[in-house]
GUDOSE-526845 format. One record per residue (C-alpha): residue in three letters; y, x, z. Coordinates in steps of 0.001 Angstrom, whole numbers, plus 500000, padded with zeros to 6 digits. Each point is the difference from the previous one (the first is absolute). Example, Ala and Ser with C-alpha at 12.3 -4.5 7.8 and 13.67 -1.06 7.14 Angstrom:
2
(ALA (495500 512300 507800))
(SER (503440 501370 499340))
This chain:
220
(UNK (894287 219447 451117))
(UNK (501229 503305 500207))
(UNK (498638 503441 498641))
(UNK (500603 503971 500362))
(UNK (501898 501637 497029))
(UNK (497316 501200 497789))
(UNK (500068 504123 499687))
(UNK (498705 501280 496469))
(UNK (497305 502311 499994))
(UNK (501210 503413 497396))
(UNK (497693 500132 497405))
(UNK (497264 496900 501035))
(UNK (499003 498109 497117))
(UNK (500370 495828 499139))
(UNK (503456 498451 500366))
(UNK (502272 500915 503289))
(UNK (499384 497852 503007))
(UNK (502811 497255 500297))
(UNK (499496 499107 503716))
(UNK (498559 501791 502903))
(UNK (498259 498781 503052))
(UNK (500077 496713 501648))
(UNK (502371 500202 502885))
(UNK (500088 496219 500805))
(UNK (502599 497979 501493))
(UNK (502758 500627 502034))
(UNK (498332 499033 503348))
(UNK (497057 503141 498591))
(UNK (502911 501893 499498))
(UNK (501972 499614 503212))
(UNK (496280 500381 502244))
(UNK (499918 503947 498250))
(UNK (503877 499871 499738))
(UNK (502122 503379 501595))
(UNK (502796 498563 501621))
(UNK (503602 501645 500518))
(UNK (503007 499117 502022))
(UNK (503169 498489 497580))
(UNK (503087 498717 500647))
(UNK (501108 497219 498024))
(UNK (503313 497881 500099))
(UNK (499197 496418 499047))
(UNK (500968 496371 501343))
(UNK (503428 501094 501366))
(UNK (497983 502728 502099))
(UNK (498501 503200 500353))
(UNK (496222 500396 500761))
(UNK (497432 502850 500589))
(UNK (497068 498712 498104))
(UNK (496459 501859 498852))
(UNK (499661 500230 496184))
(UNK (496862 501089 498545))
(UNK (500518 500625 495451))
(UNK (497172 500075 498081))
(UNK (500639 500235 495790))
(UNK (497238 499075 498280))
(UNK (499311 497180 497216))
(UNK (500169 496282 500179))
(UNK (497873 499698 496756))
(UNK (500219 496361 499640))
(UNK (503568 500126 500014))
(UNK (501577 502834 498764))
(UNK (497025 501449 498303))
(UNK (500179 503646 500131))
(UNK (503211 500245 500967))
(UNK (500248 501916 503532))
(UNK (501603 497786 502606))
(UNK (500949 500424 503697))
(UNK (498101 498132 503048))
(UNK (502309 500541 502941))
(UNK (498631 498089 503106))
(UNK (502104 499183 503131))
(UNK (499528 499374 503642))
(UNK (502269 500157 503019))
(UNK (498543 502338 503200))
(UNK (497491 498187 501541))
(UNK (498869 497349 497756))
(UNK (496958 497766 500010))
(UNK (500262 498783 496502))
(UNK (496443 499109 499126))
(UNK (500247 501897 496333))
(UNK (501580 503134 501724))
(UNK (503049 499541 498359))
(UNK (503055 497390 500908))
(UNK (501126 500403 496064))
(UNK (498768 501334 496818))
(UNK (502097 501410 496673))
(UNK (499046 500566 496536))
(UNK (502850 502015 498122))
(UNK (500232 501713 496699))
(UNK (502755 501906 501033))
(UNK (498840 503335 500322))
(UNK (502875 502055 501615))
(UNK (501810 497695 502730))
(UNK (499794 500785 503164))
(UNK (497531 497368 502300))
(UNK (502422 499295 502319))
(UNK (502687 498936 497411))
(UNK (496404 497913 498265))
(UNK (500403 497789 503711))
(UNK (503135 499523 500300))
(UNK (500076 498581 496211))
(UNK (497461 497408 500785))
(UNK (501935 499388 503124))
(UNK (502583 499194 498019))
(UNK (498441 498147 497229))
(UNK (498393 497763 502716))
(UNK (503667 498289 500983))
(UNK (500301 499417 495825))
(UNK (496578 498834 500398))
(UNK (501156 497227 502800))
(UNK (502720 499232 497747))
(UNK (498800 499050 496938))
(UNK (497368 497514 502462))
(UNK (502807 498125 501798))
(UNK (501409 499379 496678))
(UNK (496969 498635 498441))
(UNK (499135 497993 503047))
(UNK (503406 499210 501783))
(UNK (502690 500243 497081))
(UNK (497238 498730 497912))
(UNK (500530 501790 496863))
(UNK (496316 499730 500198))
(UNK (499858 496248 499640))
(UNK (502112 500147 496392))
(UNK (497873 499018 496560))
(UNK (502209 501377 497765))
(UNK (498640 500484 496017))
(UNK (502595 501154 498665))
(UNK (501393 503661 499304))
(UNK (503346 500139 501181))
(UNK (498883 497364 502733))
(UNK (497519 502116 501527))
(UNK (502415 503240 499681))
(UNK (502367 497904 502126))
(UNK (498351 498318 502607))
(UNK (498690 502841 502141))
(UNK (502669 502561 499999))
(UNK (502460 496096 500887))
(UNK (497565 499869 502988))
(UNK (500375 503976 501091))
(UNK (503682 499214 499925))
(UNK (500028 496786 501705))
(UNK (497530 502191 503008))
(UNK (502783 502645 500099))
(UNK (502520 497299 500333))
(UNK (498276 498455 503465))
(UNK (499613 503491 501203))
(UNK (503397 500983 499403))
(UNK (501503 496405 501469))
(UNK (497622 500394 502918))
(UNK (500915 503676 500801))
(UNK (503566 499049 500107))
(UNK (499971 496410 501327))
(UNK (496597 498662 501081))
(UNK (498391 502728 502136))
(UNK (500202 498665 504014))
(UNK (498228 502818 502517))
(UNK (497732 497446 501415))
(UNK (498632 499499 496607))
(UNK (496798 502159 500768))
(UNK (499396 498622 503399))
(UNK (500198 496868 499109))
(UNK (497332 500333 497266))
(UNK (497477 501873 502048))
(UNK (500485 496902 502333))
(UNK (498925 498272 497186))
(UNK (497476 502170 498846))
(UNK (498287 501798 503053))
(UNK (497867 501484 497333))
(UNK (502781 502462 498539))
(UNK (500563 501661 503454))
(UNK (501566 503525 498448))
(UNK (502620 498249 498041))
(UNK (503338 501228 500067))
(UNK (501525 499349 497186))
(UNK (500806 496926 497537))
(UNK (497912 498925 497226))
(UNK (500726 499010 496747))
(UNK (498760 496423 500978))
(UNK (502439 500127 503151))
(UNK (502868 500593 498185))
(UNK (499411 497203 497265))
(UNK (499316 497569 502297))
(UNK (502952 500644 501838))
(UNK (502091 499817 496787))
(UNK (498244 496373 499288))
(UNK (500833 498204 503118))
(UNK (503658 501559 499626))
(UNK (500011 498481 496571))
(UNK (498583 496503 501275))
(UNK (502523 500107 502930))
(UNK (502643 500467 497278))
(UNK (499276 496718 498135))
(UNK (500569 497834 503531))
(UNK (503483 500547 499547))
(UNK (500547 500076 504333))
(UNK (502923 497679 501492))
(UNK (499050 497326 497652))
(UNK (499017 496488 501462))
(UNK (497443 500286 496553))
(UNK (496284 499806 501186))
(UNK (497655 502478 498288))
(UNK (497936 498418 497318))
(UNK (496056 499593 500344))
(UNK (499981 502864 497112))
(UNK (502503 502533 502345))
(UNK (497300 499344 503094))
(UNK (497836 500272 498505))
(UNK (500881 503570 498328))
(UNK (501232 500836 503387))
(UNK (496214 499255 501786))
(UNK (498412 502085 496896))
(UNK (502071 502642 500527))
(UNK (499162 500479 503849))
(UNK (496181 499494 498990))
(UNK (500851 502984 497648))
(UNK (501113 501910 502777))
(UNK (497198 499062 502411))
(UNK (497114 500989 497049))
């Protein structure tokens, strides 16, 4: 819940107020909300968005210190609340536009750190000790940057994206790789590896079966 900044009152008696009025939440604020025009460079692009900055307290939070509510829409939206995004910052002097394009940015690092939980799975390790648990995640964040880096320069094909919208009519404004794309890729190119080709050798019930997992892992 948020509240107004309390104003003293010169020379009225009892303790200082702490907290003002009620102001709500950020849908109450964005309904009374004066919106301006800003221009904001985020996601690789630059957008005219409406920005409406209300400082006030988030008591429950920060207590009484002041914070800043700025709340985001592009032109013409419907969002239910009133707002498309909401954020709380403590910094008192940057400018709101450079406030959006931070969480813009933070967002990919955000996106990050869940494909290596769930795809690297650094989020699957039960590690106990010190120096084990210092290890294992910043091994993983190198081991991401290493399939990146392998797929920039060797994996990417430019039917990539096509081809997974085919496979996922659901994703139809995808236009670029994902971080599962590019592993996958990497896996069948390892599997491939371990066939060693112009052999009369037969693949092993283990090899087809890594291969058939790793084409199920491309179809999830």
């Amino acid at each position: 819940m948020l509240y107004a900044i309390a104003t003293p009152t010169p020379g009225a008696p009892g303790r200082p107020r702490r907290i003002g009025a009620r102001l709500g939440t950020p849908t109450d604020l964005a309904a009374a909300a004066t919106w301006r025009p800003l221009t904001v460079r985020h996601y690789g692009r630059v957008d005219t968005v409406q920005v409406a900055e209300v400082r006030c307290l988030w008591y429950g939070v920060y207590r009484c210190q002041a914070v800043r509510v700025l709340l985001v829409r592009d032109p013409g939206s419907t969002a239910k609340a009133g707002y498309d995004l909401a954020l709380i910052s403590t910094d008192p002097h940057t400018p709101a536009d450079h406030l959006v394009a931070r969480y813009a940015a933070r967002w990919a690092i955000e996106v990050a750190f869940e494909d290596a939980k769930q795809l690297t799975r650094v989020g699957q390790a039960r590690n106990r000790t010190p120096r084990a648990v210092e290890r294992t995640v910043p091994f993983g964040l190198i081991t991401q940057s290493l399939v990146v880096v392998w797929y920039t320069r060797h994996g990417h094909h430019p039917d990539v994206t096509a081809h997974r919208r085919r496979q996922a009519p659901w994703y139809p404004t995808k236009t670029e790789p994902a971080y599962l794309d590019m592993i996958v890729a990497l896996r069948r190119v390892l599997i491939a590896a371990r066939f060693h080709p112009g052999t009369a050798r037969q693949p092993t019930p283990e090899e087809t079966l890594a291969v058939h997992a790793a084409w199920a892992e491309a179809a999830a």
